[in-house]
C-alpha positions in Angstrom: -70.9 31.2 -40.1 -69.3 28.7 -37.8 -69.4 29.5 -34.1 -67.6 29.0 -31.1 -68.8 27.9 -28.1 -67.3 27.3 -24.3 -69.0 24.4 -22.5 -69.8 24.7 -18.4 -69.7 22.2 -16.2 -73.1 22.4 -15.2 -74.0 22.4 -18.7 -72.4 18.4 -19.4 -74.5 17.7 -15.8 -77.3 18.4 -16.7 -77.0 16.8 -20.4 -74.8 14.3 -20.7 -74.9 15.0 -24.7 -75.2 18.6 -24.4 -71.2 18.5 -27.3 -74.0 16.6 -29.8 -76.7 19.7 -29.4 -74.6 22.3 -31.0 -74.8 21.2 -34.8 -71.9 22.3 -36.7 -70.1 24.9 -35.0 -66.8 24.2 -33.1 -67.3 23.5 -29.2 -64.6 23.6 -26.4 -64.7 22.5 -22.9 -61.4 23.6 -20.8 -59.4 21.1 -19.1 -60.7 22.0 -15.3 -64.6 21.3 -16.7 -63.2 17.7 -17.0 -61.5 18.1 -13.7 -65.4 19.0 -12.0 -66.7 16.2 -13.7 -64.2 13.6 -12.6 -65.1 14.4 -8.8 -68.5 14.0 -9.4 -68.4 10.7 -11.1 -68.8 8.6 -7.5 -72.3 10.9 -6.3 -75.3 9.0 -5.8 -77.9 9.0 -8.4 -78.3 10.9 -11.6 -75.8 13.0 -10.9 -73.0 10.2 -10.6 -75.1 8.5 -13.9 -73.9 12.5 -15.8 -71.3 12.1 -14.4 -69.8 8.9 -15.6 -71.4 9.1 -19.2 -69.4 12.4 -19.9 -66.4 10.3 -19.0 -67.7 7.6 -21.4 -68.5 9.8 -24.1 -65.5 11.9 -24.3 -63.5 8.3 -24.0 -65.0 7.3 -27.3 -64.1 10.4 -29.0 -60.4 9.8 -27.8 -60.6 6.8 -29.6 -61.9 8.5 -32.4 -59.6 10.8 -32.2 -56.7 8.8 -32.0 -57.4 6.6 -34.8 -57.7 9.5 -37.3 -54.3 10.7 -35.9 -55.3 13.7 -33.9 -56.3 14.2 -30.3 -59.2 15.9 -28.5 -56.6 18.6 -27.9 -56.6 19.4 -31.4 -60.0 18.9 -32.3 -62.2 15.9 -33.0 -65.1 15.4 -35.8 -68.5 15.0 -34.4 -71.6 13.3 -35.9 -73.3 16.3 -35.7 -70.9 18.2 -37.4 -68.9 19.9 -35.3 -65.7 20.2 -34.0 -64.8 19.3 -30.5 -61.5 20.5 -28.7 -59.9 20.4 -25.3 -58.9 23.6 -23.9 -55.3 23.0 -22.2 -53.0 26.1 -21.6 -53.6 27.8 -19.0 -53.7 31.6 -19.4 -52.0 34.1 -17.2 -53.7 35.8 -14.5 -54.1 39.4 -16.9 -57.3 38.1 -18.3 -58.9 38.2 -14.9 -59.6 41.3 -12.7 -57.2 41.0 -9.1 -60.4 41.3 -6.9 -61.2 37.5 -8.8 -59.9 34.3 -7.6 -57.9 32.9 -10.4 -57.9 29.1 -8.8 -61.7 29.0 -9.2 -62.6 26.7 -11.8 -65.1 29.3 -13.4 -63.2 32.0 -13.3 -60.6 29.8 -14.8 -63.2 28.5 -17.4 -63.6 32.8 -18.5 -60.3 33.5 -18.5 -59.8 30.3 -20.9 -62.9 32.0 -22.9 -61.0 35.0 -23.0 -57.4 33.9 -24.0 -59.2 31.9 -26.7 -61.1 35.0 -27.9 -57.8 36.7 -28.5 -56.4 33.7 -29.9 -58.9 32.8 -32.4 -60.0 36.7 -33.0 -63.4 35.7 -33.3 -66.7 35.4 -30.7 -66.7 32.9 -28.3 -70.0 32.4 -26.4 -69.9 30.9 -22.9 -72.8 28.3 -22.4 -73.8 28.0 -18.7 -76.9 27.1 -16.6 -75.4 29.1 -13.9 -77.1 32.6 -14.1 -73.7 34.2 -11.9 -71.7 32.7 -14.4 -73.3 34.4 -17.0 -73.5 37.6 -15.7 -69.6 37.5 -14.9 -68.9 36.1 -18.5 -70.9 39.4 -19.4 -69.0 41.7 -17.2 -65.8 40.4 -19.0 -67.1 41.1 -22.5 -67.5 37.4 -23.3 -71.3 36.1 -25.1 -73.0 34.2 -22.7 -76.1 31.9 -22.9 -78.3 29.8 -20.8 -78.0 25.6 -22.2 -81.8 25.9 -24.2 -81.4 22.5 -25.7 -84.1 20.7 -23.3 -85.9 23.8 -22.7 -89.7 23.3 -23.4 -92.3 26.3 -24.4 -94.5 26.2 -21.3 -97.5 28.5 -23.2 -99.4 25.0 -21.7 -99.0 26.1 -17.9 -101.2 29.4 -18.6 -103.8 27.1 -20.3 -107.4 26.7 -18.9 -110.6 24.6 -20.5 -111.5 26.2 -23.7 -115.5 26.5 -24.2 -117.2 25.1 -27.1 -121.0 26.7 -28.0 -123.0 23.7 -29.2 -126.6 22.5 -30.3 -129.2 21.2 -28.0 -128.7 18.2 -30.5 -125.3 17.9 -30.2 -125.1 17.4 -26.3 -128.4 14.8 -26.6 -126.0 13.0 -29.5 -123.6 12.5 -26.9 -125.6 10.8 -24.7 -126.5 8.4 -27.4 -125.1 4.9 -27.8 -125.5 2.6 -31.0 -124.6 -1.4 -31.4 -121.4 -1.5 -33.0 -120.5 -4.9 -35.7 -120.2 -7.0 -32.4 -123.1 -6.0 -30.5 -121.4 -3.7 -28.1 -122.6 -0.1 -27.2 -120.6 2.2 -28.5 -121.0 6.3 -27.9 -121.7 8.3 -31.3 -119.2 10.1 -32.6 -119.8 13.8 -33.8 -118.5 14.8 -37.2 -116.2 17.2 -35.3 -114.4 14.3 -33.8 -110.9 15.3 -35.2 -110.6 18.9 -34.1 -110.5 17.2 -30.1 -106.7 16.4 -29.0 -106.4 13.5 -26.8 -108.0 13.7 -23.2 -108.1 17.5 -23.4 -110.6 18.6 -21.5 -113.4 20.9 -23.3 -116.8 22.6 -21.9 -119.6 22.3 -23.8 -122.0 25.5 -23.6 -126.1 25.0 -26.0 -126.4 28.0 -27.9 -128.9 30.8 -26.3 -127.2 29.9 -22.5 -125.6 32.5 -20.4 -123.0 31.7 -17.6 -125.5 30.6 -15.8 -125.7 27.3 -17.8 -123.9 24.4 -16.2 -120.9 23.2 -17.3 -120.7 20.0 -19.6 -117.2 18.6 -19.6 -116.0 16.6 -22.0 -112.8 14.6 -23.8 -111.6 12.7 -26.1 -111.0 9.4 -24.7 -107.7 6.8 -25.7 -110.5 5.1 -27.8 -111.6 8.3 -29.8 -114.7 8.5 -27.7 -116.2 11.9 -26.5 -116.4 10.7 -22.9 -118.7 13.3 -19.9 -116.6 13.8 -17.2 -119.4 14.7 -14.2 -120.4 11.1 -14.8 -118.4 9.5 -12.7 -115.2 12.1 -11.8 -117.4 14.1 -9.2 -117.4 10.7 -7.3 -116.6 9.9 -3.6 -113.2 7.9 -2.9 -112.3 7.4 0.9 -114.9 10.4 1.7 -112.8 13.2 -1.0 -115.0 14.5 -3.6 -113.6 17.4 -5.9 -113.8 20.7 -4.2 -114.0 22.1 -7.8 -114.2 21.9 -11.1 -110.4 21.5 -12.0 -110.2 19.1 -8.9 -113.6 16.8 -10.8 -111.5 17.0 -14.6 -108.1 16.2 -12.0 -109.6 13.2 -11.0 -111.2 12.2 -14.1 -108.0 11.5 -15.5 -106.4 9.8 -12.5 -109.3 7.3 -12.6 -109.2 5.9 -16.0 -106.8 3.1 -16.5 -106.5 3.8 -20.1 -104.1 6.9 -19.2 -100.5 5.7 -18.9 -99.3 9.3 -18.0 -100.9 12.1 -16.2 -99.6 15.7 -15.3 -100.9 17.7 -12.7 -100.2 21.1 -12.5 -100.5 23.7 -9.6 -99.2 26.0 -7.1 -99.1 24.2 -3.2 -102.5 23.5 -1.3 -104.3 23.0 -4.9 -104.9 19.4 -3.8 -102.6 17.4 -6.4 -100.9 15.0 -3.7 -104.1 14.2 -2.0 -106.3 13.3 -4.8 -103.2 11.6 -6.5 -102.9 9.2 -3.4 -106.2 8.7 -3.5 -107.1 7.6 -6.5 -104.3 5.4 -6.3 -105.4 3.9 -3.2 -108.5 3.4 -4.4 -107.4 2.0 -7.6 -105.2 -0.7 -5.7 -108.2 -1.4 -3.4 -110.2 -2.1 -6.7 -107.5 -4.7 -8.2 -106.8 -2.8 -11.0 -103.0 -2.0 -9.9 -101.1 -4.0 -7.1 -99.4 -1.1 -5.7 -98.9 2.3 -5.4 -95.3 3.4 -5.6 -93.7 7.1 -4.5 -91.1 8.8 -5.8 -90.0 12.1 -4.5 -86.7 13.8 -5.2 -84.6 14.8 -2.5 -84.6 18.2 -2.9 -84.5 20.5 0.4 -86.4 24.1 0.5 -83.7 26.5 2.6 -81.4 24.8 4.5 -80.5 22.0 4.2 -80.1 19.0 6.8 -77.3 17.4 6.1 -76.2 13.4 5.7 -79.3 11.4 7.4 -78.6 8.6 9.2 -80.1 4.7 8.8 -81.7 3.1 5.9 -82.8 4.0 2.8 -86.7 4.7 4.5 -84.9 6.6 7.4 -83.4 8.7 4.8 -86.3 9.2 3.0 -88.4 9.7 5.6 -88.3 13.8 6.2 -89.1 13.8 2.4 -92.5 11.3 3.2 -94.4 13.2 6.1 -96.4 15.0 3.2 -98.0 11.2 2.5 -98.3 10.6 6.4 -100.5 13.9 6.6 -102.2 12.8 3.7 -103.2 9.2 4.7 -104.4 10.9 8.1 -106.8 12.8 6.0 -107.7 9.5 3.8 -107.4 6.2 5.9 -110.7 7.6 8.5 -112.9 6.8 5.5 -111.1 3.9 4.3 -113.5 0.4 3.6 -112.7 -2.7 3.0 -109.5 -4.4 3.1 -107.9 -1.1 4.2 -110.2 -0.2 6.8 -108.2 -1.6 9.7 -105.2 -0.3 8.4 -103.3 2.0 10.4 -101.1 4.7 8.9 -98.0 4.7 6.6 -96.0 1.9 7.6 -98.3 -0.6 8.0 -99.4 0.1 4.2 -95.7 -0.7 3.4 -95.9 -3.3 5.6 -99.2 -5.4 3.5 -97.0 -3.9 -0.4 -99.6 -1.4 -0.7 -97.1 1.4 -0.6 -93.6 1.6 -1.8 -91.7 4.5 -1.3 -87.9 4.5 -2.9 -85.7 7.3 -4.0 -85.1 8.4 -7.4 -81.4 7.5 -7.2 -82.2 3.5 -7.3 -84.7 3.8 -10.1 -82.2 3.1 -13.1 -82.8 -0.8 -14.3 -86.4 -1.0 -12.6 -89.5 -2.2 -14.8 -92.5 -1.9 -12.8 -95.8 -3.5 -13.4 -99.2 -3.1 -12.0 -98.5 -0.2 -10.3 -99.5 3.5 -9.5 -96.9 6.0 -9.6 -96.9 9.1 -8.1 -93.6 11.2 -9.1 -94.1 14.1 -6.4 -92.7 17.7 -6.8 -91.0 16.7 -9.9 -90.7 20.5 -10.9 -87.2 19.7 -8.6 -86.1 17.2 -11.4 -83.9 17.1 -15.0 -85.3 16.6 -18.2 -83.0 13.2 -17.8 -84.5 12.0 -14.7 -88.5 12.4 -16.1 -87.2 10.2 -18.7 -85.6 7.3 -16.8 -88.5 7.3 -14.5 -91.1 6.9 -17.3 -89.4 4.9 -19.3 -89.4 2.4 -16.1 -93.1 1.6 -16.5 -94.0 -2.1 -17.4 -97.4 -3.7 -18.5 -100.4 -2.5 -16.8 -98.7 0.2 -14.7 -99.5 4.3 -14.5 -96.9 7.4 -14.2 -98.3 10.6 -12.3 -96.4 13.8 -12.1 -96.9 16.1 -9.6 -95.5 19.8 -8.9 -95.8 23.7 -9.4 -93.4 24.6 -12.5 -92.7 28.0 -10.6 -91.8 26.6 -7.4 -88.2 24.7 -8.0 -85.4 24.3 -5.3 -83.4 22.4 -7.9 -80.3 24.0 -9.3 -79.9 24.9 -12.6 -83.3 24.7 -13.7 -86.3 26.8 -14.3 -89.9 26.4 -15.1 -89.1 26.3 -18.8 -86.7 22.9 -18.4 -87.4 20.9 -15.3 -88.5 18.0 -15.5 -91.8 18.2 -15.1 -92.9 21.0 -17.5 -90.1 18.7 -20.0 -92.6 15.5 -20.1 -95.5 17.7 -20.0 -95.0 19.6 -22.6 -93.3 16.5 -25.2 -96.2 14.3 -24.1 -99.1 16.7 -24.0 -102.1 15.9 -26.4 -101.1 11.5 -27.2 -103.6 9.3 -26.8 -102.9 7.7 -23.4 -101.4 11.0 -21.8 -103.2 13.8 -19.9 -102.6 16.5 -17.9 -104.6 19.0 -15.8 -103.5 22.8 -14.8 -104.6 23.2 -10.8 -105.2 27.1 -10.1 -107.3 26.9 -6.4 -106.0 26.4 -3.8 -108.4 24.5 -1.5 -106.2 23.6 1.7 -107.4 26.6 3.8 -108.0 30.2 3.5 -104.9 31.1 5.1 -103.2 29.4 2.5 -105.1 30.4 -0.4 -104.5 34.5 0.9 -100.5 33.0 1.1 -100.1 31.8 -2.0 -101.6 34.7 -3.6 -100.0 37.2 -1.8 -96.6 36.4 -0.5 
């Protein structure tokens, strides 16, 4: 049975091609949506980008339209299927209760829902990633749903390293190396090679041990080689070893080339910034990248500030103090060429760091370089794309955030864009990702995070 559905403006914002995601059932956005997205069509950033490929889109289908001698008023065929209309006529004011405001675009959106309803004598579902605007479609006896195109199942957030009981023989076969067709040394693989994802990290427990045993971490390398982590993840870099066990796997990942894309995971104080900047640090101070570059969204928590003045750093800079405190934490143990550097600027200053906003990141391709996306829980599905898809030869993408933790509008743990990449990426042979649950900053902040 065909269905009808009412498009948001919040919806079109947040996905462009939102129309395309409804297969074969009729959709209809009401004339003041495309009024909401016409203002937003100069904004900075992604939200300009939505903005202006709505206006493209639905320009195209006018086109369409017109040269199979209808109009978007009417309705217009989509690939997927459906139909696509324009609401127009305006309803009067007795589809609204008096105590709402009948000039407000979304209570004029609902009482377009409504008048359609009536019109068409069949269900209309409003589609919104306002939660209000749901509740008030609800309140009016209209169907309303949440956008769940680009939502992702997060069952991956709760995860934690699964134990594997194993022979004595199987850990020593491990450890063992043979002379491959070249002469190289290559590690044996065990028969159960296939049953490992990619880079998913595993313990490995001999048969007869208690909990007393210690750990043997393992993964499946990019190469299809079981690879032991505490060889060289438990390491020192600029005086920061892991202070635990997901900390050591954390690092393990950020330390091997090989991995294009890494997630990390974890509530605040779990120490995902500082060992990210680390490693990358330490990476660049080892030749293998040139530089490492910081992306951040600008996203405030509570009130916010306002329009900052000066240049694009000057803007940024509120956003950056989180790497200042870091680098005071890392640059006291920093050796060679870094160890007479002084702070945050003056690594701008010799291209060590970059710091640029997420807005300017469309048309980019950067190579040799480390890439720390920071609280990217307080991102779109949309924006974690165009930011990986910006990487060039030889360069690395880390994400950074807590899921459950997002100041961003509209989205939840289940379709930022964070948990998005995650989740789509999880388990490939040159992606990895680590779930932080400790927080190690200080006590005070570990009793905060757990009980507040």
């Amino acid at each position: 049975m065909t269905k009808n559905f009412v498009i948001d403006t919040n919806v079109l914002l947040y996905d462009p091609r939102a129309i395309f995601a409804f297969e074969d059932n009729n959709i209809f956005i009401p004339l003041p949506v495309i009024e909401e997205v016409d203002s937003k069509k100069k904004a900075d950033g992604d939200l300009g980008y939505a903005a202006r490929e709505i206006n493209r889109i639905l320009d195209n289908l006018r086109e369409k339209a017109f040269n199979e001698e209808t109009s978007l008023h009417e309705g217009v065929e989509l690939d997927s299927g459906g139909l696509l209309r324009i609401l127009v006529d305006a309803p009067s004011d007795e589809y609204l209760p008096k105590i709402l405001e009948s000039e407000k675009v979304d209570n004029m959106i609902l009482s377009m829902a409504k008048a359609l309803r009536d019109q068409l004598g069949e269900s209309i579902t409003v589609i919104s990633k306002d939660s209000n605007m749901r509740i008030k479609a609800d309140v009016l006896g209209l169907e309303a749903m949440d956008y769940e195109n680009s939502k992702v199942n997060t069952d991956f957030l709760t995860l934690k390293v699964p134990t594997r009981v194993v022979t004595s023989d199987y850990l020593s076969l491990l450890n063992t190396e043979v002379e491959d067709d070249y002469g190289n040394s290559i590690p044996v693989k065990p028969d159960d090679i296939d049953s490992y994802h990619f880079n998913e990290h595993i313990n490995l427990v001999p048969e007869g041990f208690g909990d007393d045993c210690k750990p043997t971490f393992v993964r499946k390398d990019s190469k299809g080689n079981i690879k032991i982590v505490h060889k060289y993840a438990n390491s020192d870099i600029f005086g920061i070893s892991p202070k635990n066990e997901e900390q050591m796997l954390a690092m393990d990942l950020l330390l091997d080339p090989e991995l294009k894309f890494v997630s990390l995971l974890g509530p605040a104080g779990t120490g995902k910034s500082l060992l990210g900047l680390a490693a990358g640090l330490h990476l660049v101070n080892q030749g293998v990248y040139d530089k490492v570059v910081i992306f951040r969204p600008a996203v405030s928590v509570g009130e916010d500030i306002g329009f900052l003045p000066g240049s694009l750093r000057e803007k940024l800079g509120p956003w950056v103090r989180s790497i200042a405190d870091n680098l005071d934490v890392i640059m006291p143990n920093a050796d060679s060429k870094m160890k007479n550097v002084n702070g945050l600027e003056e690594l701008e200053h010799l291209g060590m760091i970059e710091i640029d906003s997420l807005s300017h990141v469309r048309g980019r391709s950067m190579q040799r370089a480390f890439i720390i996306g920071e609280e990217f829980q307080n991102t779109t599905p949309r924006v974690a794309k165009t930011l990986i898809t910006r990487l060039g030869e030889g360069s690395k993408l880390v994400f950074m955030g807590d899921p459950h933790q997002i100041d961003l509008a509209y989205v939840d743990s289940r379709s930022n864009g964070l948990s998005y990449a995650t989740d789509r990426m999880k388990f490939n042979r040159i992606v990895g990702f680590v779930n932080l649950h400790k927080t190690e900053r200080s006590e005070i902040a570990e009793l905060g995070a757990k009980l507040l």
